[in-house]
C-alpha positions as CSV (number, residue, x, y, z in Angstrom):
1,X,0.1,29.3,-29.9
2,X,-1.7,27.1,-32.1
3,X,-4.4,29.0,-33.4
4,X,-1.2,31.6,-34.6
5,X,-0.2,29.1,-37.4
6,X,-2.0,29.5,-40.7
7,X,-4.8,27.2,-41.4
8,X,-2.8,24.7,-43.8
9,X,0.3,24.3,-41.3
10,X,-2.2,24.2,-38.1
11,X,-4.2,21.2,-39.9
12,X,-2.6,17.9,-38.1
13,X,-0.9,19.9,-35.3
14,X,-0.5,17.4,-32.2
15,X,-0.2,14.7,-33.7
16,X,3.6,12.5,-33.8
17,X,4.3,13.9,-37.5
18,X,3.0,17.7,-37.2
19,X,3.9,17.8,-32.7
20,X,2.8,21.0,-31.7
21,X,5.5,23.6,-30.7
22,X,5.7,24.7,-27.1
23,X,5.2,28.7,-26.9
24,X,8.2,30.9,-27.6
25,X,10.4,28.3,-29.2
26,X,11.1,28.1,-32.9
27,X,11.2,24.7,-34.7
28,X,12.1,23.4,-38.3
29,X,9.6,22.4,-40.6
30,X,10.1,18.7,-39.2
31,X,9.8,19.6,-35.7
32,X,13.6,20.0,-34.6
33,X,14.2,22.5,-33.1
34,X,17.2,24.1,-34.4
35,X,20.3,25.1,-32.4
36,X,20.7,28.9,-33.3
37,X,22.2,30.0,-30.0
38,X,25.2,26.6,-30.0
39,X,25.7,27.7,-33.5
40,X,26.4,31.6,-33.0
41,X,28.9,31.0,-30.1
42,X,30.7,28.0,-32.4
43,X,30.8,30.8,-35.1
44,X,32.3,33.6,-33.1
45,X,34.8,31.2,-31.7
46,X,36.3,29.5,-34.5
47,X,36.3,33.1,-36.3
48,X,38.0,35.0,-33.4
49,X,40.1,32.1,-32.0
50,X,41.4,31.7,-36.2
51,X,42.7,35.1,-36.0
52,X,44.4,35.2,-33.0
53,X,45.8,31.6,-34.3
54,X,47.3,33.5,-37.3
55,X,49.5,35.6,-35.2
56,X,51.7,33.0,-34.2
57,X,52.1,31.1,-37.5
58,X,53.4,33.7,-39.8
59,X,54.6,31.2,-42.2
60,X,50.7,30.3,-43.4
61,X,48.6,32.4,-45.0
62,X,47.2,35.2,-43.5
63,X,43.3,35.1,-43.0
64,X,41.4,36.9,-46.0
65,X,38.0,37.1,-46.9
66,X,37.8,33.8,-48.8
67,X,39.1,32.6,-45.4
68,X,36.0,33.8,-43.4
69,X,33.6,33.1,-46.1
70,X,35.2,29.2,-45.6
71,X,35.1,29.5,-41.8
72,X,31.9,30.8,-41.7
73,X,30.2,28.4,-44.1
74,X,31.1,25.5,-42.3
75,X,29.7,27.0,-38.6
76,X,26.8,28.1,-40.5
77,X,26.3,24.2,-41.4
78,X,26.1,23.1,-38.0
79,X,23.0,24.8,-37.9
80,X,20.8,22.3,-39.0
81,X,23.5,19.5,-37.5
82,X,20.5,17.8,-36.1
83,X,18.3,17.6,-39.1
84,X,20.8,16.6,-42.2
85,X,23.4,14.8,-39.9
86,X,25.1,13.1,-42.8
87,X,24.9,16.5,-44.8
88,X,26.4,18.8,-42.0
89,X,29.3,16.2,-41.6
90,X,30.3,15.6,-45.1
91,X,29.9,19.6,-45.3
92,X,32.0,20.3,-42.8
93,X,34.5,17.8,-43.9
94,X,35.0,19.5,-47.3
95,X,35.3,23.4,-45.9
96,X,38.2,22.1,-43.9
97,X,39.6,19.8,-46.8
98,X,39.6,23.4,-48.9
99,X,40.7,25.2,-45.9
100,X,43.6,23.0,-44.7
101,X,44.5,22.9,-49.4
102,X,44.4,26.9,-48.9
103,X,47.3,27.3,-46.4
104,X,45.2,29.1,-44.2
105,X,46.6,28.7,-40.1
106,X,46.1,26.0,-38.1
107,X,43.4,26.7,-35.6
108,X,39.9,26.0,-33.7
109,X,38.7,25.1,-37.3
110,X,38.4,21.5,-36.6
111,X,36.1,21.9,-34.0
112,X,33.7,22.3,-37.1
113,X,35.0,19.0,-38.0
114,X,34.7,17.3,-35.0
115,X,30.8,18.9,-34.4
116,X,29.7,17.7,-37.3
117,X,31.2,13.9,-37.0
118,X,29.9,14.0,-33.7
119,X,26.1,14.8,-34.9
120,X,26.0,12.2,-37.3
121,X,27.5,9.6,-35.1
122,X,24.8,10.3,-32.2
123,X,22.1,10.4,-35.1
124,X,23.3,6.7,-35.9
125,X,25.1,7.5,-39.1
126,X,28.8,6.3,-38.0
127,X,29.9,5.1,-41.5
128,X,29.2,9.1,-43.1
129,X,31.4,10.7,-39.8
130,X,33.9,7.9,-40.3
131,X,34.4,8.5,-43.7
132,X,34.6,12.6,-42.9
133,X,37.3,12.5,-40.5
134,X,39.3,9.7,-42.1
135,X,38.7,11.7,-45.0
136,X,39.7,14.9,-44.1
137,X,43.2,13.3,-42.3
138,X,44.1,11.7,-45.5
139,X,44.0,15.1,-47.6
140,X,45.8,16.7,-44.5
141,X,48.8,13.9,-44.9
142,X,48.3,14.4,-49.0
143,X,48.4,18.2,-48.3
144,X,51.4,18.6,-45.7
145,X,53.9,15.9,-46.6
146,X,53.2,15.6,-50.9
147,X,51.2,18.8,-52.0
148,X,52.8,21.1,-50.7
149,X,55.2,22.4,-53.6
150,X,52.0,23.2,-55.1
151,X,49.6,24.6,-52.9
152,X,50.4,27.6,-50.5
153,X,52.1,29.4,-48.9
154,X,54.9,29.4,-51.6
155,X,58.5,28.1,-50.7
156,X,56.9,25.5,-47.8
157,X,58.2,22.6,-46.4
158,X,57.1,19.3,-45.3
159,X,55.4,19.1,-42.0
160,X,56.7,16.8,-39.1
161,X,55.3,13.5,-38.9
162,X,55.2,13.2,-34.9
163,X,52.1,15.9,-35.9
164,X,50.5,13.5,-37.9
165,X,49.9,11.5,-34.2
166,X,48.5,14.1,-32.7
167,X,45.8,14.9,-35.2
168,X,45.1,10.9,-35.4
169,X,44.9,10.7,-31.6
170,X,42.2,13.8,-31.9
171,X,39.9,12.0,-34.5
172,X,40.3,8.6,-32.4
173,X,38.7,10.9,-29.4
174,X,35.8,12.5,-30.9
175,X,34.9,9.5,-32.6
176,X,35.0,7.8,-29.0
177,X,33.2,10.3,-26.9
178,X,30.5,10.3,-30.0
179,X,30.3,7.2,-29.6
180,X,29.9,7.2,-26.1
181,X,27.0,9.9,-26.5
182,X,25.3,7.6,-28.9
183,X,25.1,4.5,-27.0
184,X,23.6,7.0,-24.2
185,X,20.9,7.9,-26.3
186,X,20.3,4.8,-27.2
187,X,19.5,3.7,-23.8
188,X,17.9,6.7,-22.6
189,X,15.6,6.4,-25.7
190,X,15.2,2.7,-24.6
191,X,14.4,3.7,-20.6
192,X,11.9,6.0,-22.3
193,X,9.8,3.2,-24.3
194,X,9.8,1.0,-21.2
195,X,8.6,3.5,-19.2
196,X,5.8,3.7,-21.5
197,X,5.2,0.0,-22.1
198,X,5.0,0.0,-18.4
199,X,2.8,3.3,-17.9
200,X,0.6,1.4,-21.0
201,X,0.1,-2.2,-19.1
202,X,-0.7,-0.3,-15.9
203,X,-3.6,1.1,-17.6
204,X,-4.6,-2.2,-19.3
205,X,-4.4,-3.8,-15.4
206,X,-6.6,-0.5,-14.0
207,X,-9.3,-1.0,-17.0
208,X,-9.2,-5.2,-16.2
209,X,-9.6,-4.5,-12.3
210,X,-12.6,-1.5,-13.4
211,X,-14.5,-4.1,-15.7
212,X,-14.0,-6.5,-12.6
213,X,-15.2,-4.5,-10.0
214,X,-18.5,-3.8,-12.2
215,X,-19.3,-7.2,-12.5
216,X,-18.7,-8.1,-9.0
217,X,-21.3,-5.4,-8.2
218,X,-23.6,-5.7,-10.6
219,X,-23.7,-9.2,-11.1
220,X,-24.7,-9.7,-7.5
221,X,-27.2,-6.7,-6.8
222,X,-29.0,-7.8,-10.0
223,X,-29.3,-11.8,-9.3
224,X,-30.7,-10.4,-6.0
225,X,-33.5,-7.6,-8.1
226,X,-34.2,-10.7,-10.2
227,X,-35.1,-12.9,-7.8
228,X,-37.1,-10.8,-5.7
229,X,-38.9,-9.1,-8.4
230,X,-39.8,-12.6,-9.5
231,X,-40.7,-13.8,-5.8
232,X,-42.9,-10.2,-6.0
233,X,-44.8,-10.7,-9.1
234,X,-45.7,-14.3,-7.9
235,X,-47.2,-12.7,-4.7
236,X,-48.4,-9.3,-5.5
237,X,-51.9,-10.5,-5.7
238,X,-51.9,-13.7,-3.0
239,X,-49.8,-12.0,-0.2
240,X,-49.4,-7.7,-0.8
241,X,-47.4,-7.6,2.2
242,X,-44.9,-10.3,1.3
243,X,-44.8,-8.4,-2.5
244,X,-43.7,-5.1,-0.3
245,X,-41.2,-6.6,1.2
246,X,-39.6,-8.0,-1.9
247,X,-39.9,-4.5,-3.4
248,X,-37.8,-3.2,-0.3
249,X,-35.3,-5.2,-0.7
250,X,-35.1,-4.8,-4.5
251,X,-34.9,-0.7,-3.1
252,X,-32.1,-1.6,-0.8
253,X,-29.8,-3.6,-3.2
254,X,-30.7,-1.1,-6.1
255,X,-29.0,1.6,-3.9
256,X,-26.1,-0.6,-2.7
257,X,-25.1,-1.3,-6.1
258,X,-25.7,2.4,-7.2
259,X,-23.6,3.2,-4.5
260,X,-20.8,0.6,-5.5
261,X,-21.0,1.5,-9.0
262,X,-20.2,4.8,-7.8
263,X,-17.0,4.0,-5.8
264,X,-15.7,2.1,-9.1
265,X,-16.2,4.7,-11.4
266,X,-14.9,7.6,-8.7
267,X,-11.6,5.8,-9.9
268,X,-11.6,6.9,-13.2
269,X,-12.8,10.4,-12.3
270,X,-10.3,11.1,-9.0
271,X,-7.4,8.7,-10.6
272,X,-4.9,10.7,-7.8
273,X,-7.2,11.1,-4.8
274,X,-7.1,8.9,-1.7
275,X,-9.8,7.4,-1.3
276,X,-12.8,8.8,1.0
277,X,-14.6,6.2,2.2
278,X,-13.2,2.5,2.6
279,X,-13.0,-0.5,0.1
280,X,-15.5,-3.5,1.6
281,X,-13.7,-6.3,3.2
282,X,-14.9,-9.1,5.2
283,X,-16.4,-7.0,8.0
284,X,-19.4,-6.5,5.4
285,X,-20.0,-10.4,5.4
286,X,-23.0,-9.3,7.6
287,X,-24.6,-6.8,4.9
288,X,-23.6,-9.0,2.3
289,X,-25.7,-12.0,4.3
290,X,-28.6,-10.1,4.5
291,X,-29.2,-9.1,1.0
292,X,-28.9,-13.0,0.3
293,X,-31.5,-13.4,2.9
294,X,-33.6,-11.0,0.8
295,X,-33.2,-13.2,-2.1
296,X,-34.2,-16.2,-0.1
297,X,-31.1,-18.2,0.2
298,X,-30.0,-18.5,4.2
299,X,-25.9,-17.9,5.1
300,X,-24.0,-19.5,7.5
301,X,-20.6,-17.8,8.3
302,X,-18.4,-19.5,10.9
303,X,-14.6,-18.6,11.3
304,X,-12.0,-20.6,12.4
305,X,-8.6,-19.5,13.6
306,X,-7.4,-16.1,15.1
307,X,-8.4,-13.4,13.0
308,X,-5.7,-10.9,11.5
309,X,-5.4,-7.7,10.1
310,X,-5.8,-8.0,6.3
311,X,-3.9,-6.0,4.0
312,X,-6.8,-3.9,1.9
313,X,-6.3,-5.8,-1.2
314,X,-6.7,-9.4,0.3
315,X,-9.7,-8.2,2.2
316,X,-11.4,-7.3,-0.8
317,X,-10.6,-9.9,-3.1
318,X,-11.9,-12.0,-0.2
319,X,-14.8,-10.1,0.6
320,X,-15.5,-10.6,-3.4
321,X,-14.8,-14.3,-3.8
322,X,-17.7,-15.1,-1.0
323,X,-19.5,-12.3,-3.2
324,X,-19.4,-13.6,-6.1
325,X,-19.6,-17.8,-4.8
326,X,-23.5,-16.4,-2.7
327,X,-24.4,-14.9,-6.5
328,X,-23.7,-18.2,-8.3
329,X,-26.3,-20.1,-5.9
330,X,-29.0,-17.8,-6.1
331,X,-28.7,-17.6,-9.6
332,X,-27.7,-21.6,-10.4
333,X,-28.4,-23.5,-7.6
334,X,-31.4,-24.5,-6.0
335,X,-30.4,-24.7,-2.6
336,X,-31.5,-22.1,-0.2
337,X,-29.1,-22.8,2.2
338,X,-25.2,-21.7,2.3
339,X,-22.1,-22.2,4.4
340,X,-19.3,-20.3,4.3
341,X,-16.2,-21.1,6.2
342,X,-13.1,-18.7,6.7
343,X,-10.0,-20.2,7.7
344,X,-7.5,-17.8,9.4
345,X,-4.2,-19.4,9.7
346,X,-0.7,-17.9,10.1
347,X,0.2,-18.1,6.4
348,X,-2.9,-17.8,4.5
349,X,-6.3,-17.3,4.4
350,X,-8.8,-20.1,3.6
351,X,-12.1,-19.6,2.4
352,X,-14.9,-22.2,1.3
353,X,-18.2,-21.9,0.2
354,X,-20.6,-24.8,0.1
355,X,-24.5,-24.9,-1.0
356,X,-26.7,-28.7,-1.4
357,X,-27.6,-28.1,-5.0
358,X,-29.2,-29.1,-7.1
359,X,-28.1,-27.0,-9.8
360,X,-31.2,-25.3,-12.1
361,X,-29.3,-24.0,-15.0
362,X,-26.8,-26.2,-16.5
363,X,-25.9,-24.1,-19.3
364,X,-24.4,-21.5,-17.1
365,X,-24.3,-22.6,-13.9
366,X,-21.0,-22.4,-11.8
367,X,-19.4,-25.5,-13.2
368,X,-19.4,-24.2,-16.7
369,X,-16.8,-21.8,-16.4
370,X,-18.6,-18.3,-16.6
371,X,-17.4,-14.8,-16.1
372,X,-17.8,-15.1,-12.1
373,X,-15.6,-17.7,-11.7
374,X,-12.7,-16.3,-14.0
375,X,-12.9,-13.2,-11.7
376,X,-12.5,-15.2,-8.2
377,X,-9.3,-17.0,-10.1
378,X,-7.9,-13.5,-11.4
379,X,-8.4,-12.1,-8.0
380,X,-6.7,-14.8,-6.2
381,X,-4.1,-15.6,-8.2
382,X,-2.9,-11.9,-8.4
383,X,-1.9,-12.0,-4.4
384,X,-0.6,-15.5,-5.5
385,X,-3.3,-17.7,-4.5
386,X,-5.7,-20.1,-6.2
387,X,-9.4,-20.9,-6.6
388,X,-11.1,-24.4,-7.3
389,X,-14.9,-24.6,-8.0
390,X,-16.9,-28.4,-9.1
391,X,-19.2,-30.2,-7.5
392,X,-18.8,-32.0,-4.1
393,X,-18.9,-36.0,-4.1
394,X,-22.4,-36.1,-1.9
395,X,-24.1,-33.5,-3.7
396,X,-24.1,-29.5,-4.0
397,X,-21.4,-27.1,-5.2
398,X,-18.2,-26.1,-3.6
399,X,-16.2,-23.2,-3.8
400,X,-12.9,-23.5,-2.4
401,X,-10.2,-20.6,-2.0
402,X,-6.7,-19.6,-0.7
403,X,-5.0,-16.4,-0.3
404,X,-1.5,-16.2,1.0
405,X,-1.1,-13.4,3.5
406,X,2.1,-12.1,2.7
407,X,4.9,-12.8,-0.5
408,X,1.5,-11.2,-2.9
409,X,2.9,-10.7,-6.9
410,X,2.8,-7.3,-6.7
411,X,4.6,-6.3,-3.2
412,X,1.7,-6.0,-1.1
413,X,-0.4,-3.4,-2.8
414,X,-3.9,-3.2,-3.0
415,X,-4.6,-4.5,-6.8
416,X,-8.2,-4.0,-6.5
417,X,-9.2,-1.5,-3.6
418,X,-11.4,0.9,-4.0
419,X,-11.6,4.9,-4.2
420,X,-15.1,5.9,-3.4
421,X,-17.2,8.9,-2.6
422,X,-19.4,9.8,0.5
423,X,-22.6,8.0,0.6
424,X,-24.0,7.6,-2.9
425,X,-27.8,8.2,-3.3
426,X,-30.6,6.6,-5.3
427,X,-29.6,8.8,-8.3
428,X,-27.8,7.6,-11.2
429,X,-24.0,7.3,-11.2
């Protein structure tokens, strides 16, 4: 359908000025559609239901051609009801004004009327279809009840003024069900921009928890390659077989993050898949000791309390908190030893993370604040916990956290878990 407009209208197409039409619909220059099929069936109606009308009122005029030229002229307005609002309803207002002056009979004319008022009042211009139909009542009082011995039909009277309440009580209605109609589309219009306020922050939260994920992975797969490539280059000459080993274990936690990386960006790729293969929890604590081993540092996990069933999201964000706490001290500290304690208690779950120091980079070294940290915070506090890092009183570093295991901020769901693929390889992601 696109490539069917000529070059000069198909230049901007798709965008919120130029939208691009769907196929087999007809739209305005401005991109409203206009109501041709409404419009007909208003137009045979008020012109067949008008001649019928003049049957019974012999004393009006009859219907002639200037009739039906004023009849359909203000039909034909309604046509473009939705793009010049304030025009179609100050149109319609003065076909009826010379129709009603005209003598013509009563009849479904005023459905014109009350169209057109009702347009510009849903469009939001109430002061224009106010003005119309007050208008248009004054002239008919003017018309029946002082003009009269000058306008036709000849030898007329004044009209009855219990009609006058009738008419009124039909402006007060369309004016109220317009009204009504407006103040719909204003809150369906508002429903619509939350929806997409909302549908916009969920993707800010899904590229936050991405960018997260990556540096979880990457930050501890590469503290581990950069310690063992060091520990390999210091022995590559002295001890060969010691150099090997280092270079295995750079293999192995190359792969795992390759493989990790993988799952996170699967997410971006697969956004309405389930996942395949399931997010890590604490049940890796085992893996995850071992590639710290690699790196030199020794783990100590002990576990106090009855373990329960995580929900997915607090066994990841656990999982990555001890994650993240083993990456500072191989990277900052220069312990070699860690302890890490899990706490399982009936309303939480308690984790804490100790090393003996002494810390070898200051500048960014866990007290200072850096990236790591910030993620272990986000992460707990988005299931409504908390996260404390310093230094302990005789010596080393603590990391101390709690996650409740139930009333999380965002009803339970996983904020963070994982969609992954089968077993990555050693290729790139």
């Amino acid at each position: 359908m696109e490539n069917a407009w000529p070059p000069w209208a198909r230049r901007g197409l798709g965008s919120e000025r130029w939208p691009v039409p769907p196929a087999g619909e007809f739209r305005s220059w401005s991109g409203t559609r206009l109501p041709w099929l409404s419009t007909l069936a208003v137009t045979v109606f008020v012109l067949v239901g008008s001649g019928f009308a003049g049957h019974d009122q012999p004393g009006r005029v009859p219907l002639d051609a200037f009739a039906r030229v004023m009849l359909f002229a203000g039909t034909a307005l309604l046509l473009f009801r939705h793009r010049c609002p304030r025009t179609v309803a100050l149109g319609t207002a003065l076909a009826t004004a010379v129709y009603l002056a005209a003598g013509y009979p009563y009849g479904p004319f005023f459905l014109t009327l009350a169209l057109g008022a009702f347009a510009a009042i849903v469009a939001g211009h109430r002061k224009v279809a106010w003005c119309a139909l007050g208008g248009v009542w004054v002239w008919h009082l003017l018309v029946v009840h002082w003009l009269y011995r000058w306008l036709p039909p000849p030898h007329d009277g004044p009209a009855p003024w219990g009609q006058e309440f009738f008419v009124l009580a039909w402006a007060v209605a369309v004016v109220a069900l317009s009204e009504l109609a407006r103040v719909r589309r204003e809150q369906l219009a508002k429903a619509r921009a939350e929806r997409a306020a909302a549908e916009r922050r969920r993707a800010d939260e899904e590229r936050l928890r991405i960018a997260r994920e990556l540096h979880d992975v990457l930050a501890h797969s590469i503290s581990v390659i950069n310690v063992q490539a060091g520990m390999g280059l210091a022995l590559l000459d002295a001890d060969p077989e010691q150099a090997r080993s280092a270079l295995t274990t750079i293999k192995g936690a190359s792969k795992e993050a390759l493989g990790e990386v993988r799952q996170v960006l699967d997410t971006l790729r697969t956004p309405g898949d389930a996942p395949r293969s399931p997010a890590p929890g604490l049940d890796r604590l085992p893996e995850l000791t071992e590639q710290a081993a690699g790196a030199g540092l020794t783990v100590e996990v002990t576990t106090e309390g009855a373990p329960a069933a995580l929900a997915p999201g607090t066994d990841l964000a656990a999982f990555r908190i001890v994650q993240e706490a083993l990456t500072n001290i191989v990277r900052h500290s220069g312990s070699r030893t860690a302890r890490v304690l899990l706490v399982h208690t009936p309303g939480a779950l308690e984790i804490r993370v100790d090393d003996d120091g002494p810390a070898t980079s200051a500048a960014d070294g866990p007290a200072g604040g850096g990236n790591g940290l910030v993620g272990m915070r986000e992460r707990a506090a988005a299931l409504g916990g908390s996260v404390e890092a310093g230094p302990r009183p005789d010596g080393g570093f603590r990391v101390r956290a709690r996650i409740p295991l139930s009333g999380t901020h965002d009803g339970g769901r996983a904020p963070d878990a994982d969609t992954s693929t089968p077993a990555a390889t050693e290729e790139e992601p």
